[in-house]
Each structure stands twice: as C-alpha cells, then as structure tokens.
C-alpha positions in Angstrom: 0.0 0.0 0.0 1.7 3.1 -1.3 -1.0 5.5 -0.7 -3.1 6.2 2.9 -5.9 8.4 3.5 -7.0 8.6 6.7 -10.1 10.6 8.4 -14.1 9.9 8.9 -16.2 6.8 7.3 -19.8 7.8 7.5 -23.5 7.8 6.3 -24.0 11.0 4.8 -27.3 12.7 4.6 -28.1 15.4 2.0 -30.7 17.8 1.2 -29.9 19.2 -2.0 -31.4 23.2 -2.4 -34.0 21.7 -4.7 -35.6 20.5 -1.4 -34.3 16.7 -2.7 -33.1 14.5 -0.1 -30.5 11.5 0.0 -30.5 9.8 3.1 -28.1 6.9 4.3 -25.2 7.3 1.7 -21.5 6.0 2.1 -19.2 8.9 2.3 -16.9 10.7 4.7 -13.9 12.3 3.9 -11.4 9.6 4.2 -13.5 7.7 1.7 -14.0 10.2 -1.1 -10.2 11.0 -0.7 -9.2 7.3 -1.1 -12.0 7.0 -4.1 -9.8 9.8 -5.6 -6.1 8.8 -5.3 -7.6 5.4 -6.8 -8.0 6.7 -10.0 -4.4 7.5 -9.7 -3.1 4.2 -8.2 -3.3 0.7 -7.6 -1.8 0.6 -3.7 -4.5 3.4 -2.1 -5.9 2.6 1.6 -8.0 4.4 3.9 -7.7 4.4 7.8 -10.6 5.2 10.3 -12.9 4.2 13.2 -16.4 3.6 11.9 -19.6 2.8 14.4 -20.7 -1.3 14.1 -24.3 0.1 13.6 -23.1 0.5 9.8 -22.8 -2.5 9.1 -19.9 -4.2 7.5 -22.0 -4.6 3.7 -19.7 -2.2 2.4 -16.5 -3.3 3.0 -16.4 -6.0 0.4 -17.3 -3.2 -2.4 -14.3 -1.2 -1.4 -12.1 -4.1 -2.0 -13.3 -4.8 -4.9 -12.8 -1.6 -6.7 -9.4 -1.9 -5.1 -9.0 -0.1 -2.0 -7.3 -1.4 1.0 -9.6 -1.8 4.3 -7.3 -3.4 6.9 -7.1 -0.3 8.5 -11.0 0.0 9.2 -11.1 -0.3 12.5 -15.3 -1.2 13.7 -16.1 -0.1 16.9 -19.3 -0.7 19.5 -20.6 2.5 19.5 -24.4 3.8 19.8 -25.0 5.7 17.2 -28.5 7.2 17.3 -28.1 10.7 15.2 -26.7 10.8 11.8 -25.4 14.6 10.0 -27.2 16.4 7.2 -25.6 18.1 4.7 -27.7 21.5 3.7 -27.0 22.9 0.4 -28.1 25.9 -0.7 -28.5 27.0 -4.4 -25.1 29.2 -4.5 -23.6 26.2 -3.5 -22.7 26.8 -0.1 -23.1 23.5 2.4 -24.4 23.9 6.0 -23.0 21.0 8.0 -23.7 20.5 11.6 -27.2 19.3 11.6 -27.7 16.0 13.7 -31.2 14.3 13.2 -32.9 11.0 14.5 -30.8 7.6 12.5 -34.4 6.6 11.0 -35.2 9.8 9.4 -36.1 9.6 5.9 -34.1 6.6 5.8 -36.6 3.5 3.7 -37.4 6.8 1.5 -36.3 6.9 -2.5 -33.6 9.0 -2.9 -34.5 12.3 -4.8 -37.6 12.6 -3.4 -38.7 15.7 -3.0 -39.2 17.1 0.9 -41.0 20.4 0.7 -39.7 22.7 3.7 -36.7 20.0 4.7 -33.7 22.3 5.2 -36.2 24.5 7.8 -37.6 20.8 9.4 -34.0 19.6 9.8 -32.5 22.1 11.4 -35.6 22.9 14.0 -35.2 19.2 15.4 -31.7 19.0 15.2 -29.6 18.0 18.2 -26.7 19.5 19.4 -23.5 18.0 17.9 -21.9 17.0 21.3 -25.4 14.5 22.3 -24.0 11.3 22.7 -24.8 8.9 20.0 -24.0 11.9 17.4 -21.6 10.9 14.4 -19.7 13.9 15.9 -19.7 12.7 19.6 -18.3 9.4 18.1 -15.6 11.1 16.2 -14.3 13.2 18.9 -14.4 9.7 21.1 -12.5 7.9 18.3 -10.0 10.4 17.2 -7.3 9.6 14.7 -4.0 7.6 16.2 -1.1 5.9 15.9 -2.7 2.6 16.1 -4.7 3.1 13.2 -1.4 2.8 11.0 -0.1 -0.3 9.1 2.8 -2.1 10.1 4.6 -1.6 7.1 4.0 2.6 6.5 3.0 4.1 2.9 4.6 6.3 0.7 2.2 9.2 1.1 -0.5 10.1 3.8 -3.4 12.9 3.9 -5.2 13.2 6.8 -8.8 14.2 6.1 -10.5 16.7 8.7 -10.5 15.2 12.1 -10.4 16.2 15.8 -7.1 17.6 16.4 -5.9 15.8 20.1 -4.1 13.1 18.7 -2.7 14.6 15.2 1.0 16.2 16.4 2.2 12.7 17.5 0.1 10.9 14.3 2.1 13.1 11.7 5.4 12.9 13.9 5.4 9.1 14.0 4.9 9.4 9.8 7.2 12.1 9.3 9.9 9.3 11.5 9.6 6.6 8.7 9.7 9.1 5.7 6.1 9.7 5.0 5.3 12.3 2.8 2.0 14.2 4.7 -0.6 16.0 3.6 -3.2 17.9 5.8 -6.9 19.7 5.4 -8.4 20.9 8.5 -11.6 21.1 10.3 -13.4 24.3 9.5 -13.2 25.3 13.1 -9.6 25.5 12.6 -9.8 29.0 14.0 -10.6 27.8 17.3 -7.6 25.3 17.7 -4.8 26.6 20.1 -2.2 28.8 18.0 1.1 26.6 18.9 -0.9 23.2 18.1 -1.4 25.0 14.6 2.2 25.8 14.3 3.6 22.7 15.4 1.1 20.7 12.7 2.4 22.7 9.9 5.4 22.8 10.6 5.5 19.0 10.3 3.4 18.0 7.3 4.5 18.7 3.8 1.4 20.2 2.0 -1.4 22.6 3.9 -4.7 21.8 2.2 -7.3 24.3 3.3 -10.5 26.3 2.3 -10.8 29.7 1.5 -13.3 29.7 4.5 -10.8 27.8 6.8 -8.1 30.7 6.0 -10.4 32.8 7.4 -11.0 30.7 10.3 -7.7 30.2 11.0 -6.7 34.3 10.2 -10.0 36.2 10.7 -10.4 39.7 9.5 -6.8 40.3 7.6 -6.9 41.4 4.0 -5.9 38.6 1.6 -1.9 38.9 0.8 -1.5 39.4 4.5 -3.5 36.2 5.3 -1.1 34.5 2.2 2.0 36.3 3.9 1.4 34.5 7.1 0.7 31.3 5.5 3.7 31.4 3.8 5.6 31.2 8.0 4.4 28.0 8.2 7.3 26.9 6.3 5.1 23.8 4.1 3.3 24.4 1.2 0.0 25.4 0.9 -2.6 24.7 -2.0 -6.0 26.7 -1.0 -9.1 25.0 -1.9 -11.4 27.9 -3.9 -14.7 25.5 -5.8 -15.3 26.1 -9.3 -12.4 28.7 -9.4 -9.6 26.1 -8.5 -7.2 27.0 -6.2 -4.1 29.3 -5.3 -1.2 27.5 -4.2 2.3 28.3 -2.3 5.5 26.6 -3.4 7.6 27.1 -0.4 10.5 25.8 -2.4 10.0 27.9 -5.1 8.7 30.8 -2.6 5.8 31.3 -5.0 2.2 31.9 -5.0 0.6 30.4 -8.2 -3.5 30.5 -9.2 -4.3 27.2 -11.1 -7.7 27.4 -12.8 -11.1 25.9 -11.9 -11.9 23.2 -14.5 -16.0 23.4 -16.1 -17.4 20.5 -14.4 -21.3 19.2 -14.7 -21.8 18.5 -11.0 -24.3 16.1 -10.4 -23.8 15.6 -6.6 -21.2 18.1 -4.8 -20.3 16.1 -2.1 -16.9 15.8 -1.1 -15.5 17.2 -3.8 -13.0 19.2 -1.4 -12.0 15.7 0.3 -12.1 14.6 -4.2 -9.4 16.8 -4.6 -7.0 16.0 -1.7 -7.2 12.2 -2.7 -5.8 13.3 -6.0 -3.5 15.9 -4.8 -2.1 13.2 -2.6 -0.7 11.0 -5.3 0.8 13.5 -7.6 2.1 15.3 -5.0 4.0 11.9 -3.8 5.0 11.5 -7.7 6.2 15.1 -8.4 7.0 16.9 -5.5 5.1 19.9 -7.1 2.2 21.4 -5.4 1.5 23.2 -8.5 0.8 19.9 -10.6 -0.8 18.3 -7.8 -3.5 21.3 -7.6 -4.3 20.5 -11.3 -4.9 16.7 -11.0 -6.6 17.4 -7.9 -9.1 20.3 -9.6 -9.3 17.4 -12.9 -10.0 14.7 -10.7 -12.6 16.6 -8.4 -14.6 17.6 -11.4 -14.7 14.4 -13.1 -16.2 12.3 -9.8 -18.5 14.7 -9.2 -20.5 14.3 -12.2 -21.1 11.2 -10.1 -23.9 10.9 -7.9 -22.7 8.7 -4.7 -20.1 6.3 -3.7 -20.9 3.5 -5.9 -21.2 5.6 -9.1 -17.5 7.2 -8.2 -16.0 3.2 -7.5 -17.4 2.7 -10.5 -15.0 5.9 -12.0 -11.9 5.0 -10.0 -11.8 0.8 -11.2 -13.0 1.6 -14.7 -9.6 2.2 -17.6 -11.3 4.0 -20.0 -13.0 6.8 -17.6 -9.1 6.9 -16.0 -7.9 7.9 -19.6 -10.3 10.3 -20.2 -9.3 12.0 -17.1 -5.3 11.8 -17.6 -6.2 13.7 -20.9 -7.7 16.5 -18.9 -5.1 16.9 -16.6 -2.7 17.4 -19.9 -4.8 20.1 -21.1 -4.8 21.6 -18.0 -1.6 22.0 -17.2 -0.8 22.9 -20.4 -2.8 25.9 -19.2 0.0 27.0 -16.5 2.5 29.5 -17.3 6.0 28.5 -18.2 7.7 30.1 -15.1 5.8 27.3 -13.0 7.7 24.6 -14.6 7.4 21.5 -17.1 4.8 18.6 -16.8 6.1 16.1 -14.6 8.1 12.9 -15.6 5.6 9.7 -15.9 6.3 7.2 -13.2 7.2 4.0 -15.2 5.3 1.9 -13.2 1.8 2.7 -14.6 0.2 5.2 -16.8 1.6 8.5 -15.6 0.5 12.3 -14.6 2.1 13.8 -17.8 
C-alpha cells in the first residue's frame, strides 16, 4: 500500500437546495479521498474508526474496486443521530445538523421534501449529544494505532479532531512519509502553537478559503497569504469552481491554477475529491502546482457522479481513467512557463504527464 488516507467513514445525509433529499449514503472524507487517489493508483488505503451500527456490507465493495480496508477499525458505538448536509443553491453546504438515525431513511432518494432544510435544522440535536456521528468522532480520534505495520509512501489526513494529530504526523514524518493535511473548519478555534507545530510538520497545507479565514479572521488577503507562507510547508487553497491558489515554499511562489468546467451532479466531497488526488501526484512530483491541477481534474470528473458506488465505479474503470489523464494534460498545459514543465511519468503505470 503506497497511498493512505486517513479521516471519517460515515452515512451522509443530504438535502440538496431543490428541497431533494438522499438519506443513508456511504461517504466521509477519508472515503472520497481514497476513491480519488484510486484513480491515480493501484496501492490506495484508507484508515478510520467507523460505528458497528453501519454494518460491514460495504467493505467487500471497497475491495473490490481496489482499495485497501485493513485499516478500518469497527467499533461498539451507539449511534442514534446521523449529519445532514444543507445545500443551498449558491452552492454553499451547511453541516452540523444532527437528526434522528431513522429519518427519511426507507425513502427513495430524490424525493422531493418540501420545507426540509427548515424541518431539519428545527429538530436537530446538538452536535456534542452522545450517539452523534460527531460525539463518536471526537471519542474515536485519529491515532497511531490506526497505521499499518509496514508505512505508505504518502498520507493525507482528512479533517478530524485535532488531540491526537502532532504525534500521528510525527510518528509518519519518522519513517519518511510524505504528509498531507486539510483541517476542520473550526480551525480558527484550535490553540495557536498546536497549529504551528502541525504545519510545521506536514509537507502540504490543504485548506479552504473559508478555513483561511478561520484560522486568520479579519486580515486582508496577501497578509493572510503572507502569514501562511511562516508555516514553512506548502500550501494549496481549496477555492470551488475557481480552482485554487497555491504556495510553493521551495519555489517561494504563489501560483493560481484554474477551476476546471465541471457538470456537478452531486457536490459532495468534492474538497476531500481533490485531496485524494493531490495526494498522489504530489508523492509523484514533488510539485504542489501539478498536484493542484490533478486534484481540480479529478474533483470535477467524480462529481458528475452521484454517490459512492457511481465514483468506484470511476476509480476501477480504464477508460474513464484515460479520459481523465487527458484532462489533466490540457490543464496544465494551461499553466505559465515560469511554474515549470509537466512532470516525468512514473514507469510503473500510466503516468500524470
């Protein structure tokens, strides 16, 4: 296993702005990352604590569209309230919404709901109730013991709780790892020196434009890039349809990479899309830059894929994975010169030129 991503398994919930809803579908961050860097690779993993009340059905589709699960790790938990993800129709995603597990849940997906978003968030619960997704994360926070014996080439660590992280990313960065990181969007809140110490150990800073202004609230925009740039890693930020602006820190260069047209079909985790990508070709070309590019490619293409099954379906399948390598060609064939050539292919399979 070359490749780890490691972060949340969960049953997402969405209300679309239509007023549509899709209840109990596979997702969480580590798994729409790992979906990603499979398009890339043959040797991707994902790590992370998931409640027994899921079941263990979907494990064997994982494996079969080749994705290592042997560090899943099922737990006895209670789960009793699942998230919602709100979307509005300027694309913006309200998160935080915990409702009862049997909500909605024997109902077709796409049905129409008329007044859902205002009905979910009137009986939601707080996030800390026990038996919330949330209260299980923060009880089963990301750890050293969630790592294979044998350590991967690359690592991105999906948002998580931050407790355990410093001594995670330490015991990677001991045997090599290349890391990559995207917070929580409550970033802002996290102690200043637990902030510094992260970044100053991972290799590529993968945040938001609303977790920048979490984590730097209030500061016009080159002073929020100038104090990005102290962290000393890299830094690609995350910015939708418009792609992303990115820091070299061994070029000490800011560079905007394009948004690539995409016919989105279901926008969830398309930020989490992108990092699964970015992982791999970061790992292959130790350039940020290029890795931004197959990261905006890759995001665009799964997302013209509605759910988990439809994107394994992307990730095991060699023609859609041509279609997208000629995209990320044409893309960066968009950058300027000054940002450098297209990467070497790696000779072991077909490559990120």
């Amino acid at each position: 296993m070359q490749y780890l991503t490691m972060g949340g398994m969960v049953l997402d919930n969405v209300a679309a702005a239509d007023e549509r809803v899709y209840p109990h579908r596979w997702g969480g961050n580590a798994l729409h990352s790992a979906i990603a860097a499979r398009i890339w690779s043959d040797e991707v993993g994902l790590a992370c604590y998931a409640p027994e009340r899921y079941g263990y059905a979907w494990l064997p589709a994982l494996r079969q569209a080749g994705l290592n699960t042997d560090c899943v790790s099922i737990e006895k938990y209670p789960i009793a309230y699942l998230q919602w993800l709100l979307y509005g129709r300027d694309g913006s995603r309200r998160e935080g919404i915990y409702a009862p597990w049997e909500l909605f849940r024997g109902l077709r997906p796409g049905t129409r709901v008329l007044g859902v978003r205002q009905y979910l968030q009137r009986i939601s619960v707080p996030a800390g109730t026990e038996g919330t997704t949330a209260a299980f994360r923060s009880r089963y926070s990301l750890d050293i013991s969630l790592l294979p014996a044998s350590f991967p080439k690359a690592v991105h660590i999906a948002p998580s709780p931050p407790s355990h992280l410093p001594a995670l990313v330490r015991a990677l960065k001991a045997k090599g790892t290349m890391v990559t990181f995207d917070p929580f969007d409550d970033i802002g809140q996290w102690p200043a020196s637990l902030v510094s110490t992260l970044l100053s150990l991972v290799d590529v800073f993968l945040p938001s434009e609303a977790e920048v202004e979490a984590l730097l609230p209030g500061l016009p925009r080159a002073e929020q890039l100038q104090r990005l740039e102290g962290y000393g890693c890299h830094v690609a930020i995350k910015q939708g349809s418009k792609g992303c602006t990115v820091w070299n820190a061994d070029r000490c260069r800011w560079t905007e990479v394009p948004g690539v047209d995409a016919d989105v079909v279901d926008p969830t985790g398309a930020g989490d899309s992108f990092c699964g990508a970015f992982l791999t070709a970061y790992a292959e070309t130790c350039d940020p830059v290029r890795a931004a590019v197959a990261g905006n490619v890759t995001a665009a293409a799964l997302l013209h894929a509605s759910g988990v099954q439809n994107r394994l379906g992307i990730a095991k399948h060699s023609t859609l994975q041509q279609k997208v390598r000629e995209r990320l060609r044409v893309q960066t064939g968009l950058l300027a010169p000054e940002d450098g050539a297209p990467p070497e292919a790696d000779p072991r399979r077909p490559g990120m030129t």
